[in-house]
C-alpha positions as CSV (number, residue, x, y, z in Angstrom):
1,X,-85.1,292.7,183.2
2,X,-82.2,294.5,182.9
3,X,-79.0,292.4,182.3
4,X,-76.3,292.9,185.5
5,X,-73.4,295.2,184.4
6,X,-69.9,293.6,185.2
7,X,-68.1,296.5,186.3
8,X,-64.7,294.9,187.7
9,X,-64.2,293.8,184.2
10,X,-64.6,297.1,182.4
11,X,-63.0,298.7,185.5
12,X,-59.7,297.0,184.8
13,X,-60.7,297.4,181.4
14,X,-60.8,301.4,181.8
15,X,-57.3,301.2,184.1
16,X,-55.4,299.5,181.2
17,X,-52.4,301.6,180.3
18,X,-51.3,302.2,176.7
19,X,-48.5,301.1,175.7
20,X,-45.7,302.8,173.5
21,X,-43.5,301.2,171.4
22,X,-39.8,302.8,170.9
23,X,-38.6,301.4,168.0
24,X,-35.0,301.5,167.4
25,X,-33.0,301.5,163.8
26,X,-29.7,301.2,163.8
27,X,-29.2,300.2,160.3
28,X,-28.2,303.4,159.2
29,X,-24.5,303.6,157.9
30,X,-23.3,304.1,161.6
31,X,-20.5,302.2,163.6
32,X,-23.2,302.1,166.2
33,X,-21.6,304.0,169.0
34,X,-24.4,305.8,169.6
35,X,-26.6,302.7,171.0
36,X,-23.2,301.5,173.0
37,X,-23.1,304.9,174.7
38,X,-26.6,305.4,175.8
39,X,-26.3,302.1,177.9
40,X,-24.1,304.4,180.1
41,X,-26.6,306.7,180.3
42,X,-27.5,307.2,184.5
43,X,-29.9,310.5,184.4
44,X,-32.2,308.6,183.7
45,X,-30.6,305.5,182.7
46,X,-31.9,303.3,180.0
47,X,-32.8,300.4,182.7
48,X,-35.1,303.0,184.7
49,X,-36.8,303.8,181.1
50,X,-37.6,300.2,180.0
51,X,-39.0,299.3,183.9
52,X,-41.0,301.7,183.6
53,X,-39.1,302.8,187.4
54,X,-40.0,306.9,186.9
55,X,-42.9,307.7,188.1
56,X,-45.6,309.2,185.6
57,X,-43.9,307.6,182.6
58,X,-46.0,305.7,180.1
59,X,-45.4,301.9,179.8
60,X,-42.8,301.2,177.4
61,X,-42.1,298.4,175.5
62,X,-38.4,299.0,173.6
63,X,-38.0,297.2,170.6
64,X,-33.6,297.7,170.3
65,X,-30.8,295.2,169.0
66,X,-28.9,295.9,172.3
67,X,-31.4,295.4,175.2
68,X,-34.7,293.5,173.7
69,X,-34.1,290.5,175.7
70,X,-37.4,288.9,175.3
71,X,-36.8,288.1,171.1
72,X,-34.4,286.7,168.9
73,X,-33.8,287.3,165.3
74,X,-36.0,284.2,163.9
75,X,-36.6,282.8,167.8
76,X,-38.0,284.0,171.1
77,X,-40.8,285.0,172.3
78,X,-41.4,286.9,169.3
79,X,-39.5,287.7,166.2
80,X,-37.4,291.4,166.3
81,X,-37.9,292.7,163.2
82,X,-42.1,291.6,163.2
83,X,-42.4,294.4,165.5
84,X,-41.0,297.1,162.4
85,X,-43.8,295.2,159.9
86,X,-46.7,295.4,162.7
87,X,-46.0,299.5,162.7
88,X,-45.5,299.6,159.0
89,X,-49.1,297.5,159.4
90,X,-50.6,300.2,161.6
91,X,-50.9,297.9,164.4
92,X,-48.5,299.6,167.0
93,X,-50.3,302.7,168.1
94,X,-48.4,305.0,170.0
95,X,-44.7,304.0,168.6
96,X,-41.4,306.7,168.7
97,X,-39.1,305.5,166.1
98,X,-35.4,306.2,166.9
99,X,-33.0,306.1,164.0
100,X,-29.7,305.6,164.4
101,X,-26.5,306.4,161.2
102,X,-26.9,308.5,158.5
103,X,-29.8,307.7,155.5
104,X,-27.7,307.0,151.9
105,X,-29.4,307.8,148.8
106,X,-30.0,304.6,147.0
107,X,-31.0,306.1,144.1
108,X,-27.4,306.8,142.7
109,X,-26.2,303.8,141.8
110,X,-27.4,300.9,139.5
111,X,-27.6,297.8,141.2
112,X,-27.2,296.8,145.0
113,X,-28.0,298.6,148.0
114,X,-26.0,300.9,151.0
115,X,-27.6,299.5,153.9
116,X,-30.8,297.5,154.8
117,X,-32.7,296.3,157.7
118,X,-34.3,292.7,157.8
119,X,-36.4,291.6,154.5
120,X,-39.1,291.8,153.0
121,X,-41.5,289.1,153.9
122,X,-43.4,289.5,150.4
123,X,-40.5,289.3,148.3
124,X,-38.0,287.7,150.9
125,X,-35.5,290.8,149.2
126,X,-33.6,292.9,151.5
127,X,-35.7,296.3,152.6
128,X,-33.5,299.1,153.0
129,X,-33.0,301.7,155.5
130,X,-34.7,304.8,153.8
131,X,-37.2,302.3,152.9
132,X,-38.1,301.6,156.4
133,X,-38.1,305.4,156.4
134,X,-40.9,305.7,154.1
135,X,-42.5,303.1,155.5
136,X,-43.0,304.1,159.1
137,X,-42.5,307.7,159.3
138,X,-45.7,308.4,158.3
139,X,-47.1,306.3,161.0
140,X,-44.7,307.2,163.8
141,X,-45.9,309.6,166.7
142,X,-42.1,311.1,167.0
143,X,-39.1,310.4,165.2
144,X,-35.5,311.4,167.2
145,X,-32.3,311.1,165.2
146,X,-29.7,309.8,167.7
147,X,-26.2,310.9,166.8
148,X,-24.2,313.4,164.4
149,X,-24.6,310.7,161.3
150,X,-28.6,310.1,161.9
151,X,-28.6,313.9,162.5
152,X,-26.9,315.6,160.0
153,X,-25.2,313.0,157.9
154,X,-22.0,312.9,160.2
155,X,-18.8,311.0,158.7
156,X,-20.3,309.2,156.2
157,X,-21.7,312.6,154.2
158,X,-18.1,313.8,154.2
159,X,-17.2,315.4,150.7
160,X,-16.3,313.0,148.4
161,X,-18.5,309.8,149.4
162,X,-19.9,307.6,147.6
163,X,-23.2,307.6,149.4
164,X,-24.6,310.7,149.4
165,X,-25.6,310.4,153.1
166,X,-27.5,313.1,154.7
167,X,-29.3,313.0,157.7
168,X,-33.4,312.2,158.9
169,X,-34.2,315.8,158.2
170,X,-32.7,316.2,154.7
171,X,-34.2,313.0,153.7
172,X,-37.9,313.4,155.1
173,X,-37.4,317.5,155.4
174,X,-36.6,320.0,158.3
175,X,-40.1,320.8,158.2
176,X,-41.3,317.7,158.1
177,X,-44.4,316.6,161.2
178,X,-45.4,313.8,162.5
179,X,-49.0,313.1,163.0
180,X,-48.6,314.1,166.1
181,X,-47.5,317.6,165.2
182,X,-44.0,316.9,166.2
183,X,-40.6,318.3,163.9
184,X,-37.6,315.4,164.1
185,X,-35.7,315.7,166.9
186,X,-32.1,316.0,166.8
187,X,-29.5,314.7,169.8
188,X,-26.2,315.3,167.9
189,X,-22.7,314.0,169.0
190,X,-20.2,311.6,167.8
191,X,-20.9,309.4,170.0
192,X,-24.0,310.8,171.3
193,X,-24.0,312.6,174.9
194,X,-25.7,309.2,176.8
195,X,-27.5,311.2,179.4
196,X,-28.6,314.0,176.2
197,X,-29.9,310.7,174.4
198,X,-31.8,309.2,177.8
199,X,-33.6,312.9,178.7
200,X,-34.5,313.5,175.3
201,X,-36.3,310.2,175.4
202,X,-37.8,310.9,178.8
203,X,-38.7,314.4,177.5
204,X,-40.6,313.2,174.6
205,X,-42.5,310.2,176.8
206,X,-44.0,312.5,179.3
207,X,-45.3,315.0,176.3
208,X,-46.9,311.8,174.9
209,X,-48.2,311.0,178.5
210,X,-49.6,315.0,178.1
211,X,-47.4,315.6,180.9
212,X,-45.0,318.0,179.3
213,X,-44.9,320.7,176.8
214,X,-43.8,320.7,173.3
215,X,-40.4,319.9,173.2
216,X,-38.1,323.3,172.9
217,X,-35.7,322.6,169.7
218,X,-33.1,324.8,168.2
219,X,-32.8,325.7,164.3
220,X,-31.0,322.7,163.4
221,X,-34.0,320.9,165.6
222,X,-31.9,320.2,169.0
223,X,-33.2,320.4,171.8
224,X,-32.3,324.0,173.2
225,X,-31.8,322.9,177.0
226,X,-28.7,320.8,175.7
227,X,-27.3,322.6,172.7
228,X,-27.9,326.4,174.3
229,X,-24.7,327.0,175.2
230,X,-21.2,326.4,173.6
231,X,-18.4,324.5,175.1
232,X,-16.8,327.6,175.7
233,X,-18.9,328.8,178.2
234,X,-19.3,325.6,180.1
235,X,-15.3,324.3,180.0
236,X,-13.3,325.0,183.5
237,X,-10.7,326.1,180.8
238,X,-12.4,329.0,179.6
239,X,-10.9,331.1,182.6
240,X,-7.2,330.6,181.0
241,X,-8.6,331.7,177.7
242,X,-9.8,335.4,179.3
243,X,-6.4,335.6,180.7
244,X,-4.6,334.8,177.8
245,X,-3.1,331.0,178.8
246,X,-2.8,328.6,175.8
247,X,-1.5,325.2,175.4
248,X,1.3,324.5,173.0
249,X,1.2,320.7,173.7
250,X,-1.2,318.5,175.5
251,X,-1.1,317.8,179.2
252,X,-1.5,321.3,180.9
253,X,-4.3,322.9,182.2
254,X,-4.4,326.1,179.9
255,X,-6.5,327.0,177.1
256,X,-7.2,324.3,173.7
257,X,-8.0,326.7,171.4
258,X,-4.2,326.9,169.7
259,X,-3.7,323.4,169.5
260,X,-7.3,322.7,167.6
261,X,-10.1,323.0,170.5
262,X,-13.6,324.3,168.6
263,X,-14.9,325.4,171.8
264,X,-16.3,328.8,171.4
265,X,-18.6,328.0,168.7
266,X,-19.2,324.8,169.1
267,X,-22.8,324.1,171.0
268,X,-22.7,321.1,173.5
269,X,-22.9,320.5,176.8
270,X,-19.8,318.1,177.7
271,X,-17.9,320.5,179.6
272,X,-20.5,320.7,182.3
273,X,-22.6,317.6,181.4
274,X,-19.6,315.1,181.8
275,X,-19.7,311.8,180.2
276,X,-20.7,309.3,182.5
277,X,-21.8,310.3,186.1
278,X,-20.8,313.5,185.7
279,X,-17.1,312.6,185.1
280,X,-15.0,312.7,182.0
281,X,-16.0,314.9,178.9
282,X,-13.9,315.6,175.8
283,X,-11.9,319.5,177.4
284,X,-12.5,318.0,180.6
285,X,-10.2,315.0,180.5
286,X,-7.4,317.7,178.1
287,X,-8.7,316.7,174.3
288,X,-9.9,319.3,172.6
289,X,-13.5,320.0,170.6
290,X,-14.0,319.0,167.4
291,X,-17.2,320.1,166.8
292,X,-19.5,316.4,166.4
293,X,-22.4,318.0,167.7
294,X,-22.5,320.4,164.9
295,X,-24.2,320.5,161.3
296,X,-21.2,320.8,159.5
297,X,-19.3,318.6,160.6
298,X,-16.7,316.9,159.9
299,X,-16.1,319.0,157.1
300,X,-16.2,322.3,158.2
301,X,-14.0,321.9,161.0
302,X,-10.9,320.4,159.6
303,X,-7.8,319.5,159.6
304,X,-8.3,318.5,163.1
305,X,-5.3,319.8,165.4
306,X,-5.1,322.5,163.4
307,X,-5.8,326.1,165.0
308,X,-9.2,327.3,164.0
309,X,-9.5,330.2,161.8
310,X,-10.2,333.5,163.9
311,X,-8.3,331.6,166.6
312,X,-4.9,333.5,166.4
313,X,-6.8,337.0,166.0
314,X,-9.0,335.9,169.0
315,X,-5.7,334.5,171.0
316,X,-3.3,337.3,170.3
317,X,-5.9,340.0,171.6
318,X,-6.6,338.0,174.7
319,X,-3.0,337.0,174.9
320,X,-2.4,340.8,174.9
321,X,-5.2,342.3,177.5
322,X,-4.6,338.9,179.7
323,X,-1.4,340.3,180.4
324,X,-2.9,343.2,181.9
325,X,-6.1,341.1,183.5
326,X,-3.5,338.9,185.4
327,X,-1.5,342.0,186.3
328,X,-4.6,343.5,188.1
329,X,-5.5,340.5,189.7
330,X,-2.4,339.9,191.2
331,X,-2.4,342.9,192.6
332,X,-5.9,342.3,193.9
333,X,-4.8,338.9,195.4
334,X,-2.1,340.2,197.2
335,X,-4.4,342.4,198.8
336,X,-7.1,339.9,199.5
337,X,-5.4,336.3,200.0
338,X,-4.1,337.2,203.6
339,X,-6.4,337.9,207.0
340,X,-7.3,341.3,207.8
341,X,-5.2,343.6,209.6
342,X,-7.5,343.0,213.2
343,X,-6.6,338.6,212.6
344,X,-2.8,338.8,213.7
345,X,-1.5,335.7,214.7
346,X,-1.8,335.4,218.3
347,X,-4.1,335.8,220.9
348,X,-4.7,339.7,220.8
349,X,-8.2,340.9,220.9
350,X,-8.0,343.7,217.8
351,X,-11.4,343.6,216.1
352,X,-12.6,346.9,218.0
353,X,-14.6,345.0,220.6
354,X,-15.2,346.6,223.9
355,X,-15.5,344.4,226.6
356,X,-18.2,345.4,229.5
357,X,-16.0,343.4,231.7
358,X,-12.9,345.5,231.2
C-alpha cells in the first residue's frame, strides 16, 4: 500500500522564498557618510528595500550597523557580526556584500592594524577589514563598493598617506568575478548619491531574482545609467557657460567653472538627480564640482577653488563667441517675446477671418 503523499507540506515547502542576505561593511577607513546618506534615499528608499514593499523583489534580510534593528552587538535576537562568520562559513547562500571606506594595506607596517571589523572567535584577535575581504569575497554572489573611498580609495589614498588605501577593485582586481559572474560594482560620490546607492541595490536584486539583465557598468565599473553623462550637461548653469557668463564670486546664477566647478568632465548625475527628493545637488544649490565621483580624485583635481586647467582657454573662447550668441538672441527675442502683428490690444478682429455673417 502506497504511503499518502502530504502535499500541503511540500506545497509550502516548494512556495518558500529564498532569502538574500546584504551584508554591509562599513569598517573601511571611511567617516561613514555614505551609510548616513542612503537613509535619505526615497527612489526606492531603503525602508521599501528591507520590507520587501516593491513588488517582484527577493526577500531581503539586511545585515547593516545603522538599520539592523532585530541584533545587538553581544545581545538581541542574534549577535551582528555572527551573520559575517556564517557567510565566511558558507552558510548564507545568496548574500551581496556592500563595502563601505577605502581597503589599507596592512602589510606596510610592523605591528598593529589600520582598521578591523569584530574579532576573531578562534583567536579572540581583532580581524581586519581586507581580512574580511578575503574571507567572503570568494563566497559573495555581488560585491558593490559604496562611495568614492570603497571605490577608488577616495581621501584616505591621497598622496602622502600612510595607508596605502586603494579601493575594492585594486585590492581584489578590476577584473575580478564573483561566482556569480558579476565584476564589483562601483557607486562613487563623496558622500554617495542616496537614490544612486538605493537603485543600484534594487538593480542588482532583481538580476539575482533573474528579473533583470547584467548590470551595465562603465570602465571604472559604474553603473553607466548614473555616471553617463557629466555635470555639465545635466547643470541648469550650463546655458550661461555657452553664452559666456561666469561667476567671479559665489551667489549668482552664472557659470562655476572660473571659480573652481569640475563640471564638464566630471561624470555624475547631481545636477539633474538632486539630493534628496529631487531637490538640492552640489551646482544646483551654487557650490561648485569637485570631482568625488571620479577615480582620481582628490588628487587630480586640486587645489579646490582654483580654476581648472583648460578652463580659461575654454572660458575666453566662449566668453568671446557668447558675446556674439547673446547678440543674436537678442535680436531674436525682440522679434519673438511680443504677440503677433494680428493680436493688437483691443477688440479688433485682424487674424484674416471672414465672417459668413458679415
Amino acid at each position: 500500500m502506497t504511503a499518502p503523499v502530504n502535499t500541503q507540506e511540500d506545497t509550502s515547502a516548494a512556495r518558500e522564498e529564498p532569502v538574500v542576505h546584504l551584508l554591509w561593511i562599513n569598517a573601511g577607513l571611511s567617516c561613514d557618510g555614505d551609510s548616513v546618506a542612503l537613509t535619505a534615499a526615497t527612489q526606492p528608499s531603503i525602508e521599501e528595500i528591507v520590507m520587501g514593499a516593491l513588488p517582484g523583489l527577493p526577500k531581503i534580510a539586511v545585515h547593516w550597523p545603522l538599520i539592523d534593528f532585530e541584533c545587538g552587538p553581544m545581545q538581541g535576537a542574534d549577535t551582528f557580526i555572527e551573520w559575517f562568520h556564517r557567510a565566511d562559513r558558507g552558510e548564507l547562500e545568496p548574500f551581496v556584500l556592500v563595502v563601505e571606506g577605502s581597503i589599507p594595506n596592512e602589510s606596510i607596517k610592523r605591528e598593529g592594524y589600520w582598521c578591523g571589523f569584530g574579532n576573531n572567535p578562534d583567536t579572540g584577535q581583532p580581524m581586519t577589514t581586507s581580512e574580511w575581504l578575503d574571507r567572503l569575497a570568494p563566497k559573495a554572489t555581488a560585491i558593490v563598493a559604496a562611495g568614492t573611498c570603497a571605490t577608488y580609495g577616495g581621501i584616505h589614498a591621497m598622496a602622502g598617506n600612510p595607508t596605502g588605501a586603494m579601493g575594492v577593485a585594486d585590492y581584489l582586481g578590476w577584473d575580478w568575478r564573483s561566482k556569480a559572474g558579476l565584476p564589483i560594482v562601483n557607486v562613487p560620490g563623496c558622500p554617495i548619491q542616496p537614490d544612486n546607492m538605493s537603485e543600484t541595490l534594487l538593480y542588482l536584486l532583481h538580476q539575482l531574482a533573474g528579473q533583470a539583465p547584467m548590470i551595465p557598468l562603465d570602465e571604472a565599473l559604474r553603473p553607466t545609467w548614473l555616471f553617463g553623462q557629466t555635470v555639465h550637461e545635466g547643470c541648469d548653469r550650463a546655458g550661461y557657460y555657452e553664452q559666456g557668463q561666469f561667476a567671479t564670486e559665489y551667489g549668482t546664477p552664472t557659470c562655476l567653472v572660473k571659480i573652481g566647478c569640475w563640471g564638464p568632465v566630471v561624470k555624475c548625475n547631481v545636477p539633474k538627480r538632486g539630493w534628496i527628493n529631487g531637490i538640492g545637488g552640489c551646482p544646483n544649490v551654487g557650490g561648485i564640482c569637485i570631482a568625488c565621483t571620479m577615480p582620481g580624485f582628490p588628487d587630480k583635481f586640486m587645489p579646490f577653488m582654483d580654476e581648472p586647467p583648460g578652463a580659461r582657454i575654454s572660458s575666453t573662447t566662449s566668453a568671446a563667441y557668447g558675446t556674439v550668441v547673446r547678440a543674436l538672441r537678442g535680436f531674436t527675442l525682440k522679434t519673438v517675446d511680443k504677440e503677433p502683428k494680428w493680436r493688437r490690444r483691443g477688440r479688433e478682429l485682424l487674424t484674416g477671418y471672414k465672417a459668413p455673417w458679415s
